[in-house]
C-alpha positions in Angstrom: 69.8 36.8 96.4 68.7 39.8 95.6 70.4 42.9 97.2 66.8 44.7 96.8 65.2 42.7 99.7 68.4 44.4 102.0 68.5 47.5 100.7 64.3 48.4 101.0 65.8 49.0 105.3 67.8 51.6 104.1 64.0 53.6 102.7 62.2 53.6 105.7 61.2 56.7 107.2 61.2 59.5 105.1 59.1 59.0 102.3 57.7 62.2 103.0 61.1 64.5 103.1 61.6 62.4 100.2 58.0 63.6 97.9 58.5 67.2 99.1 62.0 67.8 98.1 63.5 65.2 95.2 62.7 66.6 91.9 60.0 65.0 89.8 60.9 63.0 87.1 60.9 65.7 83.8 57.9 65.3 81.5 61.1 65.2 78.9 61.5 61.2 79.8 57.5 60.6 79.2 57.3 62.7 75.7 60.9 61.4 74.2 60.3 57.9 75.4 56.8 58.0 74.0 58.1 59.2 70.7 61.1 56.5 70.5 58.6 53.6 71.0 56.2 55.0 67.7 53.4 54.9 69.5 51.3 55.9 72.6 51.9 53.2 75.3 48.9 50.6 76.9 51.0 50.0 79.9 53.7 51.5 81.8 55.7 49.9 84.4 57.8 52.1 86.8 60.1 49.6 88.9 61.8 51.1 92.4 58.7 53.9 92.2 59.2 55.2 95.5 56.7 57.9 96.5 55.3 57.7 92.9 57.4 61.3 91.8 58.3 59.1 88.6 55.2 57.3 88.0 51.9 59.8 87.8 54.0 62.2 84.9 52.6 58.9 82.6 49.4 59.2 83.5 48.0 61.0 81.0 50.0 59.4 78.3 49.5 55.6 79.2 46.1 53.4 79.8 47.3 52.4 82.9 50.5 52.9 84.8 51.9 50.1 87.7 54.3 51.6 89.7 56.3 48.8 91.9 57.7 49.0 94.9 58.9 47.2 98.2 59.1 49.7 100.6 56.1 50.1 102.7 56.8 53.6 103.9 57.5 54.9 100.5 54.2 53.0 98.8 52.2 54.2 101.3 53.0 57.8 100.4 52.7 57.2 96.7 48.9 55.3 97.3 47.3 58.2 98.6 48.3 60.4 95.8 46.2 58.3 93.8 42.8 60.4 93.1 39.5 58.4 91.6 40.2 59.6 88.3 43.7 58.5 88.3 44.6 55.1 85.7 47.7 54.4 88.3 47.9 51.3 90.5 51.1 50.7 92.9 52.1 47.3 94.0 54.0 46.2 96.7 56.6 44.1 95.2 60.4 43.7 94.3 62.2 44.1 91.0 63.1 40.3 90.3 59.5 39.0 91.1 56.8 42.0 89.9 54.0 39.4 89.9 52.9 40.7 86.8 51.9 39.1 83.3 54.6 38.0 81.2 54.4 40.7 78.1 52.7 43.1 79.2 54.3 46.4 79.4 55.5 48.7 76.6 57.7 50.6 78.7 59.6 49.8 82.0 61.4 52.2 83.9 63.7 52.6 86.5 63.9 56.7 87.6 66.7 56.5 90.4 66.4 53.0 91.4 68.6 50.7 89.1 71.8 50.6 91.1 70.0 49.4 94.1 68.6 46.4 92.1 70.4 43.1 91.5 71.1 44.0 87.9 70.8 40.0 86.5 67.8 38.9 88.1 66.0 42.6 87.4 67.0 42.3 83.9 65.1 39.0 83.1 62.0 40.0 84.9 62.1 43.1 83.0 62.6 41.0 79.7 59.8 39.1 80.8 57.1 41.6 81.3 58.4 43.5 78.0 56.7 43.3 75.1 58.9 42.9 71.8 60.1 46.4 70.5 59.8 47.6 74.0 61.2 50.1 76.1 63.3 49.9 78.8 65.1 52.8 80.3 67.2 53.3 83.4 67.6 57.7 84.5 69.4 59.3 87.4 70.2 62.5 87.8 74.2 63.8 88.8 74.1 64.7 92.3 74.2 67.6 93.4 72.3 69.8 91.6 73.8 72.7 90.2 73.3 76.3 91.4 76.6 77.9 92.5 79.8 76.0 92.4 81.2 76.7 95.9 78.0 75.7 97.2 78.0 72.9 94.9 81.5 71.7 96.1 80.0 72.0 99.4 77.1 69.8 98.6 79.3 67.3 96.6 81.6 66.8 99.8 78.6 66.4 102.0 77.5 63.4 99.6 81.0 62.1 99.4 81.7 62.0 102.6 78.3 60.1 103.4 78.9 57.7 100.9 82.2 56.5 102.7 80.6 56.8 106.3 78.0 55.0 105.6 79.7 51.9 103.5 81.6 51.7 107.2 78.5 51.6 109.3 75.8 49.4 107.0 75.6 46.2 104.5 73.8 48.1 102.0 74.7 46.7 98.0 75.0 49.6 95.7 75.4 48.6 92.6 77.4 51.1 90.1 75.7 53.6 87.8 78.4 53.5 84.9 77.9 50.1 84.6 74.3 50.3 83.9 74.1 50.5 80.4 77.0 47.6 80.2 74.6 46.0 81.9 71.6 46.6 79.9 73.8 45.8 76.9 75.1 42.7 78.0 72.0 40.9 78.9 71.3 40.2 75.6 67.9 41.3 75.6 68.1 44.2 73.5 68.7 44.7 70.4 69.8 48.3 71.1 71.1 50.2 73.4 72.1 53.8 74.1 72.9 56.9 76.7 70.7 59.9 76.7 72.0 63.2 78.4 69.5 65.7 79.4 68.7 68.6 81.7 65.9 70.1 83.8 65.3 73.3 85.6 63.1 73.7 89.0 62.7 75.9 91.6 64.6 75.8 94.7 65.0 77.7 98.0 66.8 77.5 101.3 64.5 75.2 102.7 64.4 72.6 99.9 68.4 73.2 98.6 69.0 71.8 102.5 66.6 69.1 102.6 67.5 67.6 99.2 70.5 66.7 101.0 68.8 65.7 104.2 66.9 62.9 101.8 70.1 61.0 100.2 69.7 58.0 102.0 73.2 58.0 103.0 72.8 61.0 105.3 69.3 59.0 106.2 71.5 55.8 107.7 74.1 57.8 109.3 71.3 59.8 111.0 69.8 56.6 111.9 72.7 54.6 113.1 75.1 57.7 114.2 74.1 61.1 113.8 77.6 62.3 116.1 78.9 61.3 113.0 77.5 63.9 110.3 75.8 66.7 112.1 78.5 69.0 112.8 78.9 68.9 108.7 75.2 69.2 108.5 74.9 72.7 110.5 77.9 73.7 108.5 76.1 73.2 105.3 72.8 74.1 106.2 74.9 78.2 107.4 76.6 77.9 103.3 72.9 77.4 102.3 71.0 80.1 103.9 73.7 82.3 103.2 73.8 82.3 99.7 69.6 81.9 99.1 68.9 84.9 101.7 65.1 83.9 101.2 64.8 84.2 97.8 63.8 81.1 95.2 66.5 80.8 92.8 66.8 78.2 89.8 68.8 74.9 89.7 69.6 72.5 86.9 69.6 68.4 87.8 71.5 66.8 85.1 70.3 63.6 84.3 71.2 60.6 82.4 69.1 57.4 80.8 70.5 54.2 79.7 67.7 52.8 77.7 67.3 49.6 75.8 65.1 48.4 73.1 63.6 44.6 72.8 
């Protein structure tokens, strides 16, 4: 079975923290993508789209763009982002059955998705909605993002210690992010395969710094199941925040990486 169809629970109910606050997928992964296929794309699939943050940065690039996606809350969000003009389309579905055509995408991604996907099953339905000499790339950024290392550290331990809290209090499957290009590799689908380290800058206050950690969907199910549990350490981070921006709007860097395949 599919760990997807368990792990779409652990997205419900803040798909809009989520769009206001995660960063949008870099218009780097569109142009470089773009230019490692050889030419401009007819169709681009973005699997695990969530709100749509790392679908519409293709719209301008492909004919049409599906984004796919299980979770109601999160498709909801991303649908009525969709103006008339727009060649997107979003479809409720999961990433081992996306009901679509067999060959019909020149690129398929994955932007912060993959290691909640059952990585066998996803991988054959992405070979089968490929096209030959096609695309597939897998891109998450390092958490957190970077800004000042004590309030970094502080960040990091936050996310650590919801990681371990919540693998105590849920049955959510996380499936590891070094192993995703082994993965990809493995499969035998591609005929080659390769890492691709980049950066991207945003703006950032108080406000958002605090709420980017509010939207890891570990702090989400603690919150949900136990919130005794995490928000002593919440207050505690949100002082270290609003501390160190004082109310001004300050750069950050997310650091990503892709794991891409070629058919």
């Amino acid at each position: 079975m599919n760990n997807e169809y368990v792990n779409i629970d652990r997205f419900k109910g803040f798909a809009e923290l989520y769009d206001m606050n995660r960063p949008k997928s870099p218009t780097y992964v569109a142009t470089f993508l773009t230019q490692y296929l050889g030419y401009q794309p007819q169709i681009v699939v973005d699997i695990g789209c969530g709100t749509g943050l790392s679908t519409f940065i293709w719209k301008d690039i492909a004919d049409t763009v599906i984004g796919i996606e299980p979770n109601e809350d999160m498709l909801s969000y991303a649908i009525v982002k969709i103006s008339n003009e727009d060649n997107i389309e979003f479809i409720k579905a999961f990433s081992d059955n996306t009901t679509l055509s067999h060959g019909v995408a020149d690129i398929v991604t994955c932007s912060q998705s993959f290691h909640w996907m059952e990585p066998i099953s996803t991988l054959r339905e992405v070979n089968r909605i490929l096209k030959p000499g096609g695309i597939f790339a897998v891109y998450d950024c390092d958490w957190p993002p970077l800004v000042n290392p004590a309030l970094d550290t502080a960040y990091q331990e936050l996310d650590e210690y919801a990681d371990m809290t919540e693998v105590e209090i849920s049955d959510f499957k996380q499936y590891p992010k070094d192993k995703h290009l082994e993965n990809i590799k493995n499969s035998g689908y591609f005929r080659f395969t390769r890492e691709v380290v980049f950066a991207n800058t945003e703006s950032c206050d108080a406000t958002r710094y605090y709420n980017l950690a509010l939207s890891q969907g570990g702090i989400q199910v603690i919150l949900k199941k136990n919130p005794l549990l995490i928000e002593k350490r919440l207050l505690e981070f949100k002082g270290l925040v609003d501390k160190f921006f004082e109310l001004e709007t300050l750069p950050i860097v997310f650091c990503y990486r892709m794991r891409l395949g070629v058919k």
